[in-house]
Structures are given as C-alpha cells and as structure tokens.
PDB file as gemmi writes it, atoms N, CA and C in Angstrom:
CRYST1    1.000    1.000    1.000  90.00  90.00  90.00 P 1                      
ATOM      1  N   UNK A   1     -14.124 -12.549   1.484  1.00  0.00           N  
ATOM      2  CA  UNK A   1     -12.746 -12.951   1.684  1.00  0.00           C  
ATOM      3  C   UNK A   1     -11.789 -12.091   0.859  1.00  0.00           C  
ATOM      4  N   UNK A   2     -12.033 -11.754   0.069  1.00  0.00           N  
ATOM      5  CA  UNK A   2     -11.686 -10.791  -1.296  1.00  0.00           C  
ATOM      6  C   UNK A   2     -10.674  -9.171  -0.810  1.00  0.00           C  
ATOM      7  N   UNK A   3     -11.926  -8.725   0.303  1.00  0.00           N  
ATOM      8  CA  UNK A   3     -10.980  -7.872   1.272  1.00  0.00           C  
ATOM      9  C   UNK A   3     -10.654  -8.045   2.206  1.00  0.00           C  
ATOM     10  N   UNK A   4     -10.123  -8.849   2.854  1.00  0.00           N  
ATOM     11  CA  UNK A   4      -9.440  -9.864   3.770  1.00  0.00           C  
ATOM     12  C   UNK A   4      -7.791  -9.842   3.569  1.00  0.00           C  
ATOM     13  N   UNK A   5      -7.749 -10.830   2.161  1.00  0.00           N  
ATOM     14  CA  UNK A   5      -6.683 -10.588   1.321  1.00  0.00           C  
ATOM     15  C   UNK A   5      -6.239  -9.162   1.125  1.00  0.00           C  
ATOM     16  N   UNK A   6      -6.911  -8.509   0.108  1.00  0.00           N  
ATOM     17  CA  UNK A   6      -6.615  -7.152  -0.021  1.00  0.00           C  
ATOM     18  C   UNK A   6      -6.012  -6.275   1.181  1.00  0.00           C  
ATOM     19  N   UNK A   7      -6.887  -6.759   2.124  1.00  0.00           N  
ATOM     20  CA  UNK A   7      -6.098  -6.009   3.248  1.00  0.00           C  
ATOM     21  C   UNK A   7      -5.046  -6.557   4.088  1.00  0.00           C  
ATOM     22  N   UNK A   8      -4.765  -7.679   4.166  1.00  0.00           N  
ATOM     23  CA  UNK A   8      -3.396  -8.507   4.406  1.00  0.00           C  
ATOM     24  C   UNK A   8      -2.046  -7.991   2.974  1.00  0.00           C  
ATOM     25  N   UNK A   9      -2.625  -7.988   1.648  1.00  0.00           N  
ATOM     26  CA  UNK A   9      -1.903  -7.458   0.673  1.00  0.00           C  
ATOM     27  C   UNK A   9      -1.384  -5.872   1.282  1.00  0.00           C  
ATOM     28  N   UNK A  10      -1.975  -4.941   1.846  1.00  0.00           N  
ATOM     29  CA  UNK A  10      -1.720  -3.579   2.118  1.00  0.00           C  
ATOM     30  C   UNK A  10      -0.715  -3.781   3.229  1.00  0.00           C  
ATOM     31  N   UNK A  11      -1.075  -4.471   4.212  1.00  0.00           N  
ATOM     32  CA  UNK A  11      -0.404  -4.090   5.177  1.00  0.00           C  
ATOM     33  C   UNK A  11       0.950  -4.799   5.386  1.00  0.00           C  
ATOM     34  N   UNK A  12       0.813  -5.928   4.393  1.00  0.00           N  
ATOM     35  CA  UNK A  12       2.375  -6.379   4.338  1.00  0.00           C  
ATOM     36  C   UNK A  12       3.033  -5.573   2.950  1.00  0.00           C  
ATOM     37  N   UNK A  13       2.190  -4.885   2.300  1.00  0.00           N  
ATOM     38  CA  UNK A  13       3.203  -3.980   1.747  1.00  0.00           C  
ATOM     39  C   UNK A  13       4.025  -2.967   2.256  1.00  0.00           C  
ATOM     40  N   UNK A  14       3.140  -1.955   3.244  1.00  0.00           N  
ATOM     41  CA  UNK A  14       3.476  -1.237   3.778  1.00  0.00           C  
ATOM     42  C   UNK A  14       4.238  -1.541   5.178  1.00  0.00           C  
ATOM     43  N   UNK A  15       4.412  -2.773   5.580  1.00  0.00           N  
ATOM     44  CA  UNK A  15       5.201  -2.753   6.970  1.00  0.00           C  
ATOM     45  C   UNK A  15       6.575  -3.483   5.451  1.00  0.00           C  
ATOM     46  N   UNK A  16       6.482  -4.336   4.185  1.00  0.00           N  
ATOM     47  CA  UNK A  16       7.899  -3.978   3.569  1.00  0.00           C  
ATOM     48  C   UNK A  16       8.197  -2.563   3.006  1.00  0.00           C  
ATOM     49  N   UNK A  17       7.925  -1.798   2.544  1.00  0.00           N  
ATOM     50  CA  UNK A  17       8.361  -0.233   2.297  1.00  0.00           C  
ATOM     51  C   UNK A  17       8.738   0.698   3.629  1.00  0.00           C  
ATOM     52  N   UNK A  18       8.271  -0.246   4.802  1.00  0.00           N  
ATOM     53  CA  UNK A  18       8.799   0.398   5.921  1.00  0.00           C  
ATOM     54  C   UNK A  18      10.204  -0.234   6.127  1.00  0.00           C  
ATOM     55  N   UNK A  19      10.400  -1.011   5.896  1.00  0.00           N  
ATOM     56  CA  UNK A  19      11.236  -2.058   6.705  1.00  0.00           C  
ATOM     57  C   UNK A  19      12.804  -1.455   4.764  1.00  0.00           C  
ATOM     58  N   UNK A  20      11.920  -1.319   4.185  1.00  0.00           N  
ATOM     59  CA  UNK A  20      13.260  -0.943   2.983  1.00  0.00           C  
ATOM     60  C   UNK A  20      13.571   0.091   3.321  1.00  0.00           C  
ATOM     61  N   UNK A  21      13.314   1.263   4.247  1.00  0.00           N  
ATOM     62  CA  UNK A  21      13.964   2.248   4.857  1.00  0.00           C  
ATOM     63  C   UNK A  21      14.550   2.097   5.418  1.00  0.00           C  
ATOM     64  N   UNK A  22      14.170   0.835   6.477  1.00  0.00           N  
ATOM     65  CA  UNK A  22      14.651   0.564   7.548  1.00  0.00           C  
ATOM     66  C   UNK A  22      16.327  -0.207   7.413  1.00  0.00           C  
ATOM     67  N   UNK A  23      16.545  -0.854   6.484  1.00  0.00           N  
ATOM     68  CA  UNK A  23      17.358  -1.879   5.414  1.00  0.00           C  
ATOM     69  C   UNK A  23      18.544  -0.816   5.277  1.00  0.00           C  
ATOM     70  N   UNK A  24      18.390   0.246   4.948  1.00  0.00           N  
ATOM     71  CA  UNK A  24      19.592   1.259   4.589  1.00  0.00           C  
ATOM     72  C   UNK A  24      20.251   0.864   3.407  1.00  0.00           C  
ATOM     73  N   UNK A  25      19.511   0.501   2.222  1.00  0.00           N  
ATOM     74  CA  UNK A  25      19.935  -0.059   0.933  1.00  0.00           C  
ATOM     75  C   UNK A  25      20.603  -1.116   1.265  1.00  0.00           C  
ATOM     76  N   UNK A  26      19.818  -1.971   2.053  1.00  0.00           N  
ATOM     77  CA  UNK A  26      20.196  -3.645   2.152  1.00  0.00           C  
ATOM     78  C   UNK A  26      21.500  -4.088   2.400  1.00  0.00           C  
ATOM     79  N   UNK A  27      22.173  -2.822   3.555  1.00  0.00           N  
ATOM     80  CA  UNK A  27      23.134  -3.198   4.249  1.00  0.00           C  
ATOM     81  C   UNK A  27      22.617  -3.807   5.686  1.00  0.00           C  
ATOM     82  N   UNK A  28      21.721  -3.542   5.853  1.00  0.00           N  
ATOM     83  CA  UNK A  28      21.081  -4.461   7.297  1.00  0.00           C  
ATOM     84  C   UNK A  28      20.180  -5.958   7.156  1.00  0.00           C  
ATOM     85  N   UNK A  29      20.866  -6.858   7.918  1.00  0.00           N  
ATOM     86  CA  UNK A  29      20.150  -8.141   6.842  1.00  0.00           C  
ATOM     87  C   UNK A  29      18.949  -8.239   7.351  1.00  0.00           C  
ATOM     88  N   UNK A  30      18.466  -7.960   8.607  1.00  0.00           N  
ATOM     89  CA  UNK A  30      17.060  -8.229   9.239  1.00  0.00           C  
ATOM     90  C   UNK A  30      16.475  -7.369   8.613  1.00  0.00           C  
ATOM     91  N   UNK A  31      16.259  -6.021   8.417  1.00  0.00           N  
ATOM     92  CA  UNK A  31      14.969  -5.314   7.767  1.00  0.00           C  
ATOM     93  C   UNK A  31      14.806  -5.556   6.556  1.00  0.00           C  
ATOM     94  N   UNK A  32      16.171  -6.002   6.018  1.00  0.00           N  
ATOM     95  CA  UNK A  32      16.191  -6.421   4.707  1.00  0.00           C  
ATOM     96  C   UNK A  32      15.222  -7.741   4.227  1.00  0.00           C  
ATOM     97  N   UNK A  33      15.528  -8.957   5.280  1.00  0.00           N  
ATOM     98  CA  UNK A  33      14.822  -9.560   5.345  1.00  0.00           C  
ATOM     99  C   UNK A  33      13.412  -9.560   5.217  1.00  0.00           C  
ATOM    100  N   UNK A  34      12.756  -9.074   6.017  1.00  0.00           N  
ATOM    101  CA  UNK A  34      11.717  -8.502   6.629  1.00  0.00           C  
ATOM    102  C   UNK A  34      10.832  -7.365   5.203  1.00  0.00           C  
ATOM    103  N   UNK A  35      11.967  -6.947   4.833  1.00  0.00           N  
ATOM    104  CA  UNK A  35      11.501  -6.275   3.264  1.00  0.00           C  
ATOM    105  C   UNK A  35      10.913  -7.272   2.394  1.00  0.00           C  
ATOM    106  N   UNK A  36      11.894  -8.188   2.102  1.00  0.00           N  
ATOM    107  CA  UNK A  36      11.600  -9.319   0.621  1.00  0.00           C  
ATOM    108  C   UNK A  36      10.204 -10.180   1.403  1.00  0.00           C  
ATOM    109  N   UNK A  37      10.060 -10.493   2.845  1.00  0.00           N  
ATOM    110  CA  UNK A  37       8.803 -11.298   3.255  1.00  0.00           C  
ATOM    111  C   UNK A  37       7.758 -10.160   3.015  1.00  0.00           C  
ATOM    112  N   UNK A  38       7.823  -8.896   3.395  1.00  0.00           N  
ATOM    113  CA  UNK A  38       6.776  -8.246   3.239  1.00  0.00           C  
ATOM    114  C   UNK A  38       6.078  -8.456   1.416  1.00  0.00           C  
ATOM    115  N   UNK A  39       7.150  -7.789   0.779  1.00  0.00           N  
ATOM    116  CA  UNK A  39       6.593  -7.431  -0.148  1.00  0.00           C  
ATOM    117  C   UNK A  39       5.959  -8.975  -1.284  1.00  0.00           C  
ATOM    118  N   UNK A  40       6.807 -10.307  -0.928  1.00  0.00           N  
ATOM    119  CA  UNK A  40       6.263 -11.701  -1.368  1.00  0.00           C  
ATOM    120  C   UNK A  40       4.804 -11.898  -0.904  1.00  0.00           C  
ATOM    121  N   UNK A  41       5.144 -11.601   0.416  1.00  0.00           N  
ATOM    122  CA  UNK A  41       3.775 -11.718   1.271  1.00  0.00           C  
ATOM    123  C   UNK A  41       2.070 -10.911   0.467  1.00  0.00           C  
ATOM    124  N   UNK A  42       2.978  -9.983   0.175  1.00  0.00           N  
ATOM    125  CA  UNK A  42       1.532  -8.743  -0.136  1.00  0.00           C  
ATOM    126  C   UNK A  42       1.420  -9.651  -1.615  1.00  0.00           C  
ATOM    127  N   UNK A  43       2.618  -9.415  -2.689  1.00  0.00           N  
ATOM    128  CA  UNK A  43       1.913 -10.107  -3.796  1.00  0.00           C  
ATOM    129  C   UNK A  43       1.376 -11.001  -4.067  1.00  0.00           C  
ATOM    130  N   UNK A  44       1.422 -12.601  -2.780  1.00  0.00           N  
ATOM    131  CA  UNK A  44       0.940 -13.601  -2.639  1.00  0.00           C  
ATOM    132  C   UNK A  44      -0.801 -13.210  -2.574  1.00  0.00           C  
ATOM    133  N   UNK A  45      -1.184 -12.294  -1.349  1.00  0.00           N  
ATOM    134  CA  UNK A  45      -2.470 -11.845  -1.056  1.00  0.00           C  
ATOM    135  C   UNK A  45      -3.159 -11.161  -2.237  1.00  0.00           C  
ATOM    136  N   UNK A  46      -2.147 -10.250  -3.020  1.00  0.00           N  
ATOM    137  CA  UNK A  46      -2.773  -9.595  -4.044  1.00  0.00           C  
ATOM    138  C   UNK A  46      -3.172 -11.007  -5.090  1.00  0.00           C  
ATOM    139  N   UNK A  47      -2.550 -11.422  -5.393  1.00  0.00           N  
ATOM    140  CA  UNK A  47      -2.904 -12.222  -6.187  1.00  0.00           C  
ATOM    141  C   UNK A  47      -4.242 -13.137  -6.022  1.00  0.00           C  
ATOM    142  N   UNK A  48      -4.582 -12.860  -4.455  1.00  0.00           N  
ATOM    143  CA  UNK A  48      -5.770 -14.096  -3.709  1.00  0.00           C  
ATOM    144  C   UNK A  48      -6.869 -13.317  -4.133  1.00  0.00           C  
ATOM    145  N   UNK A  49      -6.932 -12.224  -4.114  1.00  0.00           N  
ATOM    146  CA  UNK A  49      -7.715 -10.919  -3.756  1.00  0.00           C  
ATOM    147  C   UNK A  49      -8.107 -10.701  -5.309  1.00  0.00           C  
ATOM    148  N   UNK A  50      -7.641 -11.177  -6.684  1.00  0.00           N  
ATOM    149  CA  UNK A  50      -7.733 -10.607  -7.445  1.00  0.00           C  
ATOM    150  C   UNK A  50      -8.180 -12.188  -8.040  1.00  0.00           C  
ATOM    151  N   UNK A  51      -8.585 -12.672  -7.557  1.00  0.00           N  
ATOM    152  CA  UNK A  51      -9.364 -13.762  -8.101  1.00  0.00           C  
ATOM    153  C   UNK A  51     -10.545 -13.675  -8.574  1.00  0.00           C  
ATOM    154  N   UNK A  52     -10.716 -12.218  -7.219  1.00  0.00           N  
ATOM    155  CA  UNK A  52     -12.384 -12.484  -6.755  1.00  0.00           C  
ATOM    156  C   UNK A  52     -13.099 -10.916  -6.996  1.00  0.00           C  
ATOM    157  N   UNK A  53     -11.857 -10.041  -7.580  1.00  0.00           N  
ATOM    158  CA  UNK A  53     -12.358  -8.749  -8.340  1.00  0.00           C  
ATOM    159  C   UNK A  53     -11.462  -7.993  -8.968  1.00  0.00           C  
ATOM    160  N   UNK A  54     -11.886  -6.957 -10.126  1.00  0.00           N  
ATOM    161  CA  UNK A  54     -11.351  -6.465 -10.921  1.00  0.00           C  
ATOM    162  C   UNK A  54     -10.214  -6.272 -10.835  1.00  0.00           C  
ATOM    163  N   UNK A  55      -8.519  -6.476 -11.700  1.00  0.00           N  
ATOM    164  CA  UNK A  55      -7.408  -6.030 -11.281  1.00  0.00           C  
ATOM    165  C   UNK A  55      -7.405  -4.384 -11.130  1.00  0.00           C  
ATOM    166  N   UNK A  56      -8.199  -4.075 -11.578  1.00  0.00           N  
ATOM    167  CA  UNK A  56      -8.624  -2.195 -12.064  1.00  0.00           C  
ATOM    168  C   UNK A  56      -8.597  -1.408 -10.195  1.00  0.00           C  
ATOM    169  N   UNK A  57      -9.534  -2.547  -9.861  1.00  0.00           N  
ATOM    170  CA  UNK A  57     -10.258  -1.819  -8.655  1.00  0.00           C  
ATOM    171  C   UNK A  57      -9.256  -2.296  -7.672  1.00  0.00           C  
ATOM    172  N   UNK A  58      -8.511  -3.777  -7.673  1.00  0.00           N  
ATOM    173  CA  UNK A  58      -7.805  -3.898  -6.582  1.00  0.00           C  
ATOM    174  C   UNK A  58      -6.547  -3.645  -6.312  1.00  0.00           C  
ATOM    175  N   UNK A  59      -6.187  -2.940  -7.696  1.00  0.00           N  
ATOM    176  CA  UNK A  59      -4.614  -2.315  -7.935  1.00  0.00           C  
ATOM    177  C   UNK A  59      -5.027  -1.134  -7.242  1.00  0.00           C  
ATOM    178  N   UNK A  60      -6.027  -0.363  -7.658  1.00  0.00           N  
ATOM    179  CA  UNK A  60      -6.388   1.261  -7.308  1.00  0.00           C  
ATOM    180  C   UNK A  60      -6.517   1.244  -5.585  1.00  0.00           C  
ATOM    181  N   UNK A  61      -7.099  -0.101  -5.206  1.00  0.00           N  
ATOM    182  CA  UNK A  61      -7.144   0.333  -3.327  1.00  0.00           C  
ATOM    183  C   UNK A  61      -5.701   0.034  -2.827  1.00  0.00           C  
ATOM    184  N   UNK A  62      -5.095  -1.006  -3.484  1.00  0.00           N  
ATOM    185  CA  UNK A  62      -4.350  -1.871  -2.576  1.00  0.00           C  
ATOM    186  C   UNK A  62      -2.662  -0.392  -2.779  1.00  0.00           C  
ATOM    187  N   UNK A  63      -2.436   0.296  -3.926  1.00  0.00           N  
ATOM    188  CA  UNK A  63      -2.029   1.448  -4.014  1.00  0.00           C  
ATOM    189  C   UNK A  63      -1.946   2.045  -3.591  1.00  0.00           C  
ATOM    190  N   UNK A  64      -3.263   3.166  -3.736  1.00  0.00           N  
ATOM    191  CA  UNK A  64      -3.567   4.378  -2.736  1.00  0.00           C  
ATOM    192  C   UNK A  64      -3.567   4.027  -1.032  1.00  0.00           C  
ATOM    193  N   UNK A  65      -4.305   3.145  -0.343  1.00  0.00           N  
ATOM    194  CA  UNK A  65      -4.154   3.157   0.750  1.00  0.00           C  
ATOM    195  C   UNK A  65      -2.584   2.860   1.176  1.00  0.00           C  
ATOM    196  N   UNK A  66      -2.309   2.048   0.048  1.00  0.00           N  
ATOM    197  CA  UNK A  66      -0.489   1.858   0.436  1.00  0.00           C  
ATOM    198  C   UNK A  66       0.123   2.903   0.777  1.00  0.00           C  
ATOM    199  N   UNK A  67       0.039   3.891  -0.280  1.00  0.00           N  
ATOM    200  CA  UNK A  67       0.629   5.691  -0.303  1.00  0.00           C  
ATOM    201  C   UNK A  67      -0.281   6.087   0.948  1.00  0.00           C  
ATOM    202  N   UNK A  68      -0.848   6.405   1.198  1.00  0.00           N  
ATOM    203  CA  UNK A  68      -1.379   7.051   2.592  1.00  0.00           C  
ATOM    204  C   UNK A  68      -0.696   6.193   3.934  1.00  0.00           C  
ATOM    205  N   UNK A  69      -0.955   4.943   3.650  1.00  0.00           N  
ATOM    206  CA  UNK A  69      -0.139   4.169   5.242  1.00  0.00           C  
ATOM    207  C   UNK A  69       0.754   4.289   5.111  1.00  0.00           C  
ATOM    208  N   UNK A  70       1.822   4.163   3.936  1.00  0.00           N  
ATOM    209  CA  UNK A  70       2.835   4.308   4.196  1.00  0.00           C  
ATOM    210  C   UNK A  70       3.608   5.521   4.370  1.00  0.00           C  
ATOM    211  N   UNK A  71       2.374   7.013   4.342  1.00  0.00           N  
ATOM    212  CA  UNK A  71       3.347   8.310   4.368  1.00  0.00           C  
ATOM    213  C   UNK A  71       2.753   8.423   5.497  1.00  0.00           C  
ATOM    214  N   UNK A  72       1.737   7.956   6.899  1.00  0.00           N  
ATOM    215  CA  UNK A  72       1.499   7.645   8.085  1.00  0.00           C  
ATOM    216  C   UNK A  72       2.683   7.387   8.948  1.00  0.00           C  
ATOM    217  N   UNK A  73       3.238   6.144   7.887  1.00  0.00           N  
ATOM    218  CA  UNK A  73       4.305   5.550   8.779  1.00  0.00           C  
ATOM    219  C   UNK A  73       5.814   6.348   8.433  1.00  0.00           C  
ATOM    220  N   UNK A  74       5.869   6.875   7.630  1.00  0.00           N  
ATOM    221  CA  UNK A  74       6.788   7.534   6.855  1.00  0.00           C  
ATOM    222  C   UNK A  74       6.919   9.168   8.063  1.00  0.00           C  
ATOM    223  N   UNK A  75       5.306   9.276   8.491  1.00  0.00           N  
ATOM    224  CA  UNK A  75       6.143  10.840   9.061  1.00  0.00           C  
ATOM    225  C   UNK A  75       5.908  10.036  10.913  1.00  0.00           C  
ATOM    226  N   UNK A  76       4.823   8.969  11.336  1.00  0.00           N  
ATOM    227  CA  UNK A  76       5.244   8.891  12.696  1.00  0.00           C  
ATOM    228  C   UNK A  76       6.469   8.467  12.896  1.00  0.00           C  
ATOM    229  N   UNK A  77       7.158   6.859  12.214  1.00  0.00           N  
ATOM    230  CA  UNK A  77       7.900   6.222  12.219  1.00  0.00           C  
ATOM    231  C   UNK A  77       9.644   6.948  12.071  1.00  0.00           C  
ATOM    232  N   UNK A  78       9.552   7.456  11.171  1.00  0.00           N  
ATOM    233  CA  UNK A  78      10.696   8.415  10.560  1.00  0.00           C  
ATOM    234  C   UNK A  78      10.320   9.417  11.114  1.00  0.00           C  
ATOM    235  N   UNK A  79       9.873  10.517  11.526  1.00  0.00           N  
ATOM    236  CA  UNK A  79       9.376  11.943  11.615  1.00  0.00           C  
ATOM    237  C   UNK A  79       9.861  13.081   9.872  1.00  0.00           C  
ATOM    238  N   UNK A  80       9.402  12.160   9.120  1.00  0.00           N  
ATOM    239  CA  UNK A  80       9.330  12.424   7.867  1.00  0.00           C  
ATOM    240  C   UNK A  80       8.370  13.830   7.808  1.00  0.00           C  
ATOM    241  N   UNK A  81       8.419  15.197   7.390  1.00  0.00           N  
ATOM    242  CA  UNK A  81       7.573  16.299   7.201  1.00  0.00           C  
ATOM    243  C   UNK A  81       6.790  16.066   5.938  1.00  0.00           C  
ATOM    244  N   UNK A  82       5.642  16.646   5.738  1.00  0.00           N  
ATOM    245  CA  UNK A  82       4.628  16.408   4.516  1.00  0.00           C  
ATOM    246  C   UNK A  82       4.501  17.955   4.188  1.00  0.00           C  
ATOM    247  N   UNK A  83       4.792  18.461   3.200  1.00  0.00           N  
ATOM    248  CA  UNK A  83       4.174  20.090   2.773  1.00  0.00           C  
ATOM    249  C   UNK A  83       2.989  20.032   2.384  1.00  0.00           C  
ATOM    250  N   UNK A  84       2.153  20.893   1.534  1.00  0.00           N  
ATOM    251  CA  UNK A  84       1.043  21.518   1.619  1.00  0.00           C  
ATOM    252  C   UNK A  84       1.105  20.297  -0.090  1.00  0.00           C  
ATOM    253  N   UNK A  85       1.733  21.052  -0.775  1.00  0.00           N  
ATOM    254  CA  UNK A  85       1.325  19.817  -1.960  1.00  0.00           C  
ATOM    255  C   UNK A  85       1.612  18.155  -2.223  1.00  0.00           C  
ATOM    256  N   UNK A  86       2.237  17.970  -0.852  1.00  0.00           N  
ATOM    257  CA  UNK A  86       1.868  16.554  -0.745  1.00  0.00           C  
ATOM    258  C   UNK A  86       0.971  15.828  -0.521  1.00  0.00           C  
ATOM    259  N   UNK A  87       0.307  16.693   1.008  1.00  0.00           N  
ATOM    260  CA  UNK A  87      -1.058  16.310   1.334  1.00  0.00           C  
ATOM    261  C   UNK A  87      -2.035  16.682   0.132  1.00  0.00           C  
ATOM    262  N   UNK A  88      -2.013  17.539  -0.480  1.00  0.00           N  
ATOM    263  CA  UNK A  88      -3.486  17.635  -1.729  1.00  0.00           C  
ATOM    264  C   UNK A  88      -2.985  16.699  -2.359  1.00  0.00           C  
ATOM    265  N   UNK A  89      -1.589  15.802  -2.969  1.00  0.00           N  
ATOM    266  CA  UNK A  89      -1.392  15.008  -3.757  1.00  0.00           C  
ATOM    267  C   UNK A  89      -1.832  13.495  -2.921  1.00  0.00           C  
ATOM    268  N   UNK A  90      -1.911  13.416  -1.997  1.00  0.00           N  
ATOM    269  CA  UNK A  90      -2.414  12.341  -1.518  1.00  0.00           C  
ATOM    270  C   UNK A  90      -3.783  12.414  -1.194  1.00  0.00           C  
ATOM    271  N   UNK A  91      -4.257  13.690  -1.239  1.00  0.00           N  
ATOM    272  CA  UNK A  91      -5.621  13.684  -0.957  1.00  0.00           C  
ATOM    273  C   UNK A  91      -6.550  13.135  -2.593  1.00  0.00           C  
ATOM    274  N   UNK A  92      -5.723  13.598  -3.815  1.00  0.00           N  
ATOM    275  CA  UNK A  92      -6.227  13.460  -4.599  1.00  0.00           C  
ATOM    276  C   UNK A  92      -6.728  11.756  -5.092  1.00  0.00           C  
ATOM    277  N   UNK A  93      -5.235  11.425  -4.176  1.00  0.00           N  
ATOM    278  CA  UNK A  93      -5.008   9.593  -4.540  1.00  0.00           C  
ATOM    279  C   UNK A  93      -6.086   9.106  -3.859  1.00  0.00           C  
ATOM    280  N   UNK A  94      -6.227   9.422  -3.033  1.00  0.00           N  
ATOM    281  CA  UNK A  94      -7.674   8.937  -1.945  1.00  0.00           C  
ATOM    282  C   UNK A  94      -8.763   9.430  -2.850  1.00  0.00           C  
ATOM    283  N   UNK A  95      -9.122  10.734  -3.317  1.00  0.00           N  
ATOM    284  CA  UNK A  95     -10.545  10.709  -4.006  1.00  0.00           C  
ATOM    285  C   UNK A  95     -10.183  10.424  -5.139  1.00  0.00           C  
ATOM    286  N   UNK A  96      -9.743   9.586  -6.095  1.00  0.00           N  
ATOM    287  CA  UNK A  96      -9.710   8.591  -7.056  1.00  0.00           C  
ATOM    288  C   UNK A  96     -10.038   7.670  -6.853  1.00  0.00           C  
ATOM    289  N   UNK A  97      -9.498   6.890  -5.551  1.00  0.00           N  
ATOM    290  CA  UNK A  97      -9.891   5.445  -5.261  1.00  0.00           C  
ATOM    291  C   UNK A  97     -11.795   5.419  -5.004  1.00  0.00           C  
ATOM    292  N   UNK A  98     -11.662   6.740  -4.125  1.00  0.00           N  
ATOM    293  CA  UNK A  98     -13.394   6.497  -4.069  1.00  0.00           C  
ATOM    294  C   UNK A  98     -14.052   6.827  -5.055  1.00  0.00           C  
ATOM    295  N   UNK A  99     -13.475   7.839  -5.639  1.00  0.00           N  
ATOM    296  CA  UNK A  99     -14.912   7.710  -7.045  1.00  0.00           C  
ATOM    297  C   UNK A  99     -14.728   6.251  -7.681  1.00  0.00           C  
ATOM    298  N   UNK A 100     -13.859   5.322  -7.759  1.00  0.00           N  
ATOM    299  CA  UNK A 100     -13.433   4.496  -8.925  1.00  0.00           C  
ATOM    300  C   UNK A 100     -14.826   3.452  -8.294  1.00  0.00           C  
ATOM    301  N   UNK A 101     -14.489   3.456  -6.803  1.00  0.00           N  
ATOM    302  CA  UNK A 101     -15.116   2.408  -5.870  1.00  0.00           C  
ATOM    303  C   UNK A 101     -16.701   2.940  -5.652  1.00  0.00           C  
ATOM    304  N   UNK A 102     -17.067   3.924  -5.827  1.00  0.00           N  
ATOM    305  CA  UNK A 102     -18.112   3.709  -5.570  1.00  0.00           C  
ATOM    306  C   UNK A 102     -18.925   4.539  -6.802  1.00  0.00           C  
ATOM    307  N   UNK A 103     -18.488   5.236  -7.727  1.00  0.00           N  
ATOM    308  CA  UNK A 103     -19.363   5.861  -8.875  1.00  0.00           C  
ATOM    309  C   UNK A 103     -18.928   4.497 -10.321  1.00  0.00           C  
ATOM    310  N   UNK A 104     -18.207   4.116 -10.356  1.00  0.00           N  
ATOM    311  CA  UNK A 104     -17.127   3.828 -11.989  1.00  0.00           C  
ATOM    312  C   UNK A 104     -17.887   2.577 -11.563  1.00  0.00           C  
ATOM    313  N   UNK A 105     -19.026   1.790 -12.932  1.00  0.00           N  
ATOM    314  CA  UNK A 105     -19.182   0.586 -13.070  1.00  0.00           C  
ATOM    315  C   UNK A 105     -17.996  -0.841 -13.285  1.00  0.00           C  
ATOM    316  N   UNK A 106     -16.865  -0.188 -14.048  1.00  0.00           N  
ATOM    317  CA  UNK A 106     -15.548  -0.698 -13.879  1.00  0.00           C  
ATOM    318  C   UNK A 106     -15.486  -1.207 -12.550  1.00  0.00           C  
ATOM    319  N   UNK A 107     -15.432  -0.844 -11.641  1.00  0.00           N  
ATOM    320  CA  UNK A 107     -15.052  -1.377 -10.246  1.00  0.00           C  
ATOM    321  C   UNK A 107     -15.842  -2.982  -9.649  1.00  0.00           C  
ATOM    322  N   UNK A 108     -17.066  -2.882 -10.505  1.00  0.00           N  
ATOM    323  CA  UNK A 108     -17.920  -4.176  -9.852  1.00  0.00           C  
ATOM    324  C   UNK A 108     -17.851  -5.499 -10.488  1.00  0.00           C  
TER     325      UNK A 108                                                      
END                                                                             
C-alpha cells in the first residue's frame, strides 16, 4: 500500500506544479484552485506512504520522479525546450534515486 500512496503523492504533485503554471501567479482561480488540492492532496499521501518507509527513501522517489513528470509535462504540456545539461541533470536525479533504492541499506 506504501507505493500506492507514494504514487497518488507524485501524481497529485505533479498535476499541482502543473496547474501553478497554469494559475499565472494565482490570477486564475480554477488552476489556482486545482494547485492548493493538488499539492494538500500529495502531502496528505506522502504522509500515508511514510508510515510504512524511510522518510530518506520516500522523499528521494516521490522528488525525482516529480522532476522528471513534471519536466514531461513541462515540455508536452507547455512545449517547454530541455538543453543538453538539463537532461544529464535530470538524468543524474534519476540515477540517485536508483542507487539509493536499490544499492543504499538506508532505503529498507
């Protein structure tokens, strides 16, 4: 159940960091809206999710995959461009999470 949560935590983070673009510095009240449920929403789940494992390990996924979905949604959604040292900087965020998750006794 643990990543259940975790992954209900991600994806209502990332549809609010979509929706705070979308907001135009919270001159629009619906995305705005839609911002403050997302991001309550995710910390509600994070918090479910972190009952049941390390804050170490579930800060590090619920993060990084955040930064990757949300620069997904950042270049389909927006047609946002990514350069060459963004992608290695997100590539790096991704192989952190996996060494943490599957080499680092910390994680279990």
């Amino acid at each position: 159940m643990k990543y259940v949560f975790l992954s209900l935590a991600i994806i209502l983070e990332v549809t609010g960091s979509a929706f705070m673009k979308a907001s135009e510095g919270f001159t629009k009240w619906l995305p705005s809206t839609i911002f403050v449920m997302g991001y309550a929403g995710s910390f509600y789940f994070l918090s479910l999710a972190l009952k049941a494992m390390p804050l170490s390990t579930a800060y590090a996924i619920w993060a990084g995959l955040g930064i990757v979905l949300t620069t997904a949604v950042s270049v389909i959604a927006f047609k946002q461009k990514l350069d060459l040292p963004a992608i290695i900087g997100i590539a790096f965020i991704v192989i952190g999470v996996v060494v943490m998750n599957f080499f680092s006794k910390t994680a279990h």
